[in-house]
C-alpha positions in Angstrom: 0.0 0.0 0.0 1.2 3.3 -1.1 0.9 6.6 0.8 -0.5 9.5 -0.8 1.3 12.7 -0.8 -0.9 14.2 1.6 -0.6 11.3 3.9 3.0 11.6 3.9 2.7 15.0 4.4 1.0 14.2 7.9 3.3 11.8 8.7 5.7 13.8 8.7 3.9 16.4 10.6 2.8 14.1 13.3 6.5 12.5 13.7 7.6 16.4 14.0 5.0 16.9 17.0 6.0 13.7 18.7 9.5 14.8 18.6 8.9 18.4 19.2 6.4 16.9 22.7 8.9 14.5 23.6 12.0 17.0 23.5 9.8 19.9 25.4 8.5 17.3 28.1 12.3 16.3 29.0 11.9 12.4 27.8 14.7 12.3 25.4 17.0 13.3 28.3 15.6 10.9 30.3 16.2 8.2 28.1 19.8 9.4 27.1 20.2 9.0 31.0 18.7 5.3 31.1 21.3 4.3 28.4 24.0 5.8 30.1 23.4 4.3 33.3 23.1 0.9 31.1 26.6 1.0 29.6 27.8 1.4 32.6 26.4 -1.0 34.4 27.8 -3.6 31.6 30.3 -2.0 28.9 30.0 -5.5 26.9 26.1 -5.3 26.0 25.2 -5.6 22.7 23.1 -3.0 20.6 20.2 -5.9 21.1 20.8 -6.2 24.8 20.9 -2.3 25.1 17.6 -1.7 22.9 15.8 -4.7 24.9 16.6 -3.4 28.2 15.7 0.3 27.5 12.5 0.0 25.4 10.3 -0.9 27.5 11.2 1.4 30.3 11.6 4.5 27.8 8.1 3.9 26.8 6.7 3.8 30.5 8.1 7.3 30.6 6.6 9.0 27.9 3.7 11.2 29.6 0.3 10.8 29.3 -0.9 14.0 27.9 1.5 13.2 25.1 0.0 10.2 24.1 -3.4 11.6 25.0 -2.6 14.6 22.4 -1.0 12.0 19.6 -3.8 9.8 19.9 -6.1 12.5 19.4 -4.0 14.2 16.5 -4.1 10.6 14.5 -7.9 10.0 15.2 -8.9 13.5 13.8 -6.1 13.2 10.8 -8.1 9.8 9.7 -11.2 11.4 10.0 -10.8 13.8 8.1 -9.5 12.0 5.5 -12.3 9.9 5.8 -14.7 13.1 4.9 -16.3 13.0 8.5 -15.1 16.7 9.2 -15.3 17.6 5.3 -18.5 19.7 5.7 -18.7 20.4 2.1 -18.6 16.9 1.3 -21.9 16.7 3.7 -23.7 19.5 1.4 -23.9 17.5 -1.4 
């Protein structure tokens, strides 16, 4: 399945946001500071062990209202390509 131009135009927009969210709420610092504290702990961990060990703690501390607002963001981005907020479409 291709994406459509506009489709990867909010893609792209959304991904921004997240990043934008994440970065303003102090996660990506926070997460910098859990792999840190992981290579110390062992310098031999693989990239594998590293990932597998961070993941799921890194996604424990993204806040709420973040993926409250994302979640939010996508349903009214499929809406409206669905034509439910199109109100000239509705006219017709």
């Amino acid at each position: 399945m291709s994406m459509s131009s506009e489709s990867r135009a909010d893609y792209t927009s959304i991904k921004y946001l997240l990043y934008k969210r994440l970065t303003e709420s102090g996660w990506c610092d926070q997460v910098r500071m859990l792999i840190r504290l992981r290579l110390k702990e062992s310098e031999n961990s693989s990239l594998n062990d590293l990932i597998d060990s961070t993941l799921p703690k890194a996604r424990n501390l993204v806040p709420t209202a973040i993926k409250r607002e994302m979640l939010q963001k996508l349903k009214d981005d499929i809406l409206h390509e669905a034509g439910y907020y199109d109100i000239e479409k509705r006219k017709v």
